[in-house]
C-alpha positions, 0 to 999 in steps of 0.5 A: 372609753374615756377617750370616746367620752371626751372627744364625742360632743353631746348637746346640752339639755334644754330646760322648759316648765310645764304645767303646775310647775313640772320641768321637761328635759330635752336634748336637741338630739335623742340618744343613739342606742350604742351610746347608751350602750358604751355608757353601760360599759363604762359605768360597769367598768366604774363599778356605777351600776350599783343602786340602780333600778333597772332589772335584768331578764332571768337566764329561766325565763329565757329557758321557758321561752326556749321551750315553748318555741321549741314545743311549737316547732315540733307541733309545726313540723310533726303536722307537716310529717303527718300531711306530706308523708303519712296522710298523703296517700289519703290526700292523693285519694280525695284529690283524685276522687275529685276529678275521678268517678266509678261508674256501673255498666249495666249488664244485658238482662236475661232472655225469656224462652217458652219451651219451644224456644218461642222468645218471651220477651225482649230488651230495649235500650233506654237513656235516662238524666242523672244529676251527681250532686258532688259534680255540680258547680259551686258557684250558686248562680252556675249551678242555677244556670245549668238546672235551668238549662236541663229544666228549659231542655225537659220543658219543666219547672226548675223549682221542680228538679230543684226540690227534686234534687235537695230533697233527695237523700242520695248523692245521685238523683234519677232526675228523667227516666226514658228520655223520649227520643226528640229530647235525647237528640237536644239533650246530647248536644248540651250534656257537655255544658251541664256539669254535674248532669250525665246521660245513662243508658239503661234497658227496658224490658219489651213483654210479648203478651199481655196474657204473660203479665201474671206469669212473667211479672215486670221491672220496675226502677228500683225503691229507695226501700228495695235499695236499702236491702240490696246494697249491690243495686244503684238509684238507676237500676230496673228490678223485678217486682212480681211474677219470674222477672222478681223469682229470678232477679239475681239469676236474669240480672247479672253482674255489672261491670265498672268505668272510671271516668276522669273529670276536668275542674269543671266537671266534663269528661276528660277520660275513660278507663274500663275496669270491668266488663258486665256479665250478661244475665243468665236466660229461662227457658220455661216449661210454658207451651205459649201457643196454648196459653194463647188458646187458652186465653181466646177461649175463656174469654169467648165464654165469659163474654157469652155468660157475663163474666169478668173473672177467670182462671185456668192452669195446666201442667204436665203430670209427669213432671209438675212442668206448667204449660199455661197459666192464665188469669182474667183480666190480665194488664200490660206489663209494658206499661211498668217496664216502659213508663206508665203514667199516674192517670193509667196506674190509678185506673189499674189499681182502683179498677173493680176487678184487679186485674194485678191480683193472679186468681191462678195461684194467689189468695184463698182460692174459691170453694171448689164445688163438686171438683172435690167429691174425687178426693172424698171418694178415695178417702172413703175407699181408703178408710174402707168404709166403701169398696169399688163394687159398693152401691148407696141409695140415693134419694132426692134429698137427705132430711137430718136433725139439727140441733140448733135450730130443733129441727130437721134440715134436708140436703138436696141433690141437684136432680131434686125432685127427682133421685139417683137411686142406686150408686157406686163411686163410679157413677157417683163421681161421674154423674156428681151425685150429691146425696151419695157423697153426704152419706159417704162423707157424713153419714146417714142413719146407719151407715157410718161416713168418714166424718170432718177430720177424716175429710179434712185428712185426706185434703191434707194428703192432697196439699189442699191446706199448703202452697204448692211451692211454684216458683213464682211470688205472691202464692197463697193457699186454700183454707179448711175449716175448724172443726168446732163444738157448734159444728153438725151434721150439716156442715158435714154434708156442704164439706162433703160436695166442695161447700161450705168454710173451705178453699183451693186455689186452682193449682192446688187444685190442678197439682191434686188431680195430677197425682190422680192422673199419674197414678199417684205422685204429687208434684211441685208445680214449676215454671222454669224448666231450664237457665241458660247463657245468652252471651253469644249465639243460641242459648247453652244450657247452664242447668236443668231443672229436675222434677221434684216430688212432694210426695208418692205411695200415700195413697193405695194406686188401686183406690186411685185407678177407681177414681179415674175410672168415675172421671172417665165415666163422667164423660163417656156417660156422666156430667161432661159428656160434650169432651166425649167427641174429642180426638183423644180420651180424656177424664174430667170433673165439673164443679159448681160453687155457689158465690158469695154473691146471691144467684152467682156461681163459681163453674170449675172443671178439672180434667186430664188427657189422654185417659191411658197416658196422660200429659196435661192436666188442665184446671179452669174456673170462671168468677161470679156465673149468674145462675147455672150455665155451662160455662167452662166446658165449652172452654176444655173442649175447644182447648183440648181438641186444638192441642190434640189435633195442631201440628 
């Protein structure tokens, strides 16, 4: 070192004042570092280091140092594990669901038959615009460009798809349904460019006859409501909204397959993987006869005009099994219109029209009061209860005349035929001949012959279901309604209950089911559309599974006491108040009725009848709205329904 010392030159220091007197001290040269680290050496060497200021770094802190590097390294390489090794299926995943997509196939919706195969409806195919938001470009000023293309495509305002798609909670927003034909051909020639836009197809539904409408209902594109319960559908599904195609919506649905559809980075297809093959929906087969609901529909239309109507209803079913053959119900409306697209000038007009046409006046509501149809119900019950037999004969006056004791005075109930009377009847010619005063006396009372009084009334109603929803399979039944029996109730109310007046209701199939258990000797039957779901997927439909009959209830009434009822309703027409069905091809027994309408003057005209008398296969029940005064308005109608049924090929 002393060597190095004496050979190496150093350059001597420069002395300068500065400022207020202070000295600098320069070398012409700075001072290398391993100069100054020999000189340390050579004054450690000398033992000159003692009494110098400098302090030396700890070995502790370099510890801790040590540590916090270490504790980073490992944050650093346990996070490069976690990614690279443990997270990396889930990286894989998301990367792949960027460029990756699932898709629904959707599955052929079931078809349609009326019972002699007759095709009910059809399916069609349709194309909507759909807009994945997570396919969109991200670039602002592409993904403008692209929805102002689909907007220039549609002829439609961008800000209008804009708002539609922003606002939508969904990922994928319906953005077109239907798309019309001369917009599909142009529509397909540009998808390719649209990133984030797709073609769907879908299918529609082609309905066969307005008259249908009620009984097969319609699709409609799914809510976000109906979306939020079934989680299984799409934003892009069609499902059933009212009549058979929302009672059966899982079995004419189906199962929808599934596609994977690879993407590109700028969102166009690249590839297509089928995962799944959808299941064509399963088929009905109805119990439905469709050309009588035809007839039925041609001729109650014919009377309505002539009398001034514009509300009906008519039901027929088979008494043997509950199968329905007809259900009709005026006005009817174009259920095309909600399967294919239905304009909101066309909607309004719908739903504010005065006569609701989408109510179904067969089965829904209260029903109306039924007028005269019911005095074969209260007959059995008095025959029942004992308080007449089939050979007992009632005066029958003109008119009843009975205190009231809220009004302090006498109130008189007329016969129809007032001023003139019946004289003497039995339950035959009561029912056939509808005599008003005998069925007050059976039902109320009069003097000292005791009737069955309300409660045993509104019984045998209970007996015949007339309180309770028939349980068809259709949506939207409602049931008839019977009255309270209250402390203000008289002697009076009695009699209206008695001849179908008053506080009471039946819909028309409650009213056709009750007359089937007459018809039949005594069962009551549910009432049921669909007698048969079948497979359509190749050829001509098989039979999956059949419908059995069900039986609400049997034996609750005496068979015997049955059988005189019938007897009156075939006397009604041999000889009593529905005497034009007596020329028909077969004999048949009937019961007309006339309710008085809310409306001041109008009427409600029924008539329920059965055919042939001896063995009877089809009960039909039809009732016409609002009658300006006493017409014959629904007779005319059995006839000519029944004398077609009876007599085509």
């Amino acid at each position: 070192m002393d060597k190095y010392l004496k050979n190496k030159k150093v350059n001597p220091p420069k002395f300068s004042f500065g400022k207020l007197g202070r000295v600098n001290l320069r070398f012409k040269k700075d001072i290398e570092p391993n100069e100054v680290f020999l000189d340390q050496l050579a004054q450690e060497k000398e033992g000159d280091v003692k009494g110098k200021l400098e302090l030396p770094i700890s070995g502790l802190k370099f510890l801790i140092l040590g540590i916090v590097f270490f504790i980073l390294f490992l944050i650093l390489f346990g996070k490069t594990f976690q990614f690279q090794v443990l997270e990396s299926p889930a990286f894989l995943n998301l990367a792949k669901a960027n460029r990756e997509r699932i898709y629904q196939i959707r599955p052929e919706r079931g078809i349609i038959y009326d019972r002699h195969m007759q095709q009910l409806v059809w399916n069609k195919p349709s194309y909507d615009l759909v807009c994945a938001k997570n396919d969109l470009p991200l670039d602002e000023i592409k993904k403008k460009e692209v929805i102002e293309e689909v907007a220039r495509i549609f002829q439609e305002d961008p800000q209008v798809i804009f708002k539609k798609i922003d606002e939508d909670e969904f990922s994928e927003v319906l953005i077109s349904e239907n798309i019309p034909h001369q917009v599909l051909v142009i529509l397909e020639t540009k998808i390719g460019e649209l990133s984030g836009f797709r073609i769907e197809k879908n299918t529609v539904r082609d309905y066969l006859d307005p008259s249908l409408s009620h009984l097969i209902g319609y699709l409609r594109k799914i809510s976000k409501e109906d979306l939020r319960i079934n989680s299984d559908y799409t934003i892009l599904d069609y499902i059933g909204k009212t009549g058979l195609e929302e009672s059966y919506e899982k079995t004419l649905r189906g199962e929808p397959g599934e596609i994977q559809v690879e993407k590109d980075s700028m969102g166009k297809e690249r590839a297509e993987n089928l995962i799944s093959e959808p299941e064509v929906g399963k088929g009905l087969i109805l119990s439905l006869d469709f050309e009588l609901q035809k007839k039925i529909v041609e001729e109650l239309k014919k009377s309505m005009k002539k009398v001034g109507a514009n509300r009906a209803a008519a039901v027929a079913m088979d008494p043997n099994s509950g199968g329905v053959l007809a259900m009709v119900s005026l006005p009817d409306f174009d259920n095309n219109l909600f399967s294919q697209g239905i304009s909101q000038k066309e909607w309004e007009e719908l739903k504010s029209a005065q006569d609701h046409p989408f109510f179904n006046r067969a089965i829904s509501g209260i029903g109306y009061p039924t007028g005269s149809v019911i005095k074969p119900l209260i007959g059995l019950g008095a025959l029942e209860e004992g308080i007449i037999d089939s050979y007992t004969k009632i005066y029958c006056p003109a008119q009843i005349c009975v205190w009231n004791p809220y009004k302090k005075e006498n109130e008189c109930y007329k016969d129809w035929t007032f001023p003139q009377a019946h004289g003497e009847a039995d339950i035959k010619r009561a029912i056939a001949e509808s005599v008003n005063t005998f069925f007050y006396q059976i039902g109320g009372g009069y003097k000292d012959f005791k009737g069955l009084g309300p409660e045993k009334i509104i019984k045998y109603l209970k007996l015949f279901n007339w309180d309770a929803e028939t349980g068809i399979d259709l949506p939207g039944e409602g049931k008839g309604i019977l009255p309270e029996i209250t402390e203000d109730w008289h002697l009076g109310d009695t009699y209206h209950l008695s001849i179908g007046q008053g506080p009471f209701t039946a819909t028309p199939v409650e009213v056709c089911v009750g007359f089937s258990a007459i018809a039949n000797g005594g069962k009551l039957l549910h009432p049921y559309l669909v007698e048969k779901i079948v497979n359509n997927s190749t050829g001509l439909p098989q039979v999956a599974k059949e419908i059995e009959p069900r039986v609400i209830k049997e034996n609750f009434v005496d068979s015997q006491n049955i059988e005189v009822v019938r007897k009156g309703m075939r006397q009604a027409v041999t000889s009593g108040s529905a005497v034009l069905l007596n020329d028909l091809p077969v004999a048949v027994a009937a019961k007309t009725g006339t309710a008085q309408s809310s409306k001041e003057g109008y009427y409600h005209h029924w008539i329920t009848v059965f055919a042939p008398y001896e063995n009877p296969q089809i009960v039909l029940t039809i009732v016409i709205e609002d009658i300006k005064g006493i017409q014959s308005a629904t007779l005319p109608v059995a006839k000519e329904v029944l004398k077609w049924y009876f007599t085509k090929p």
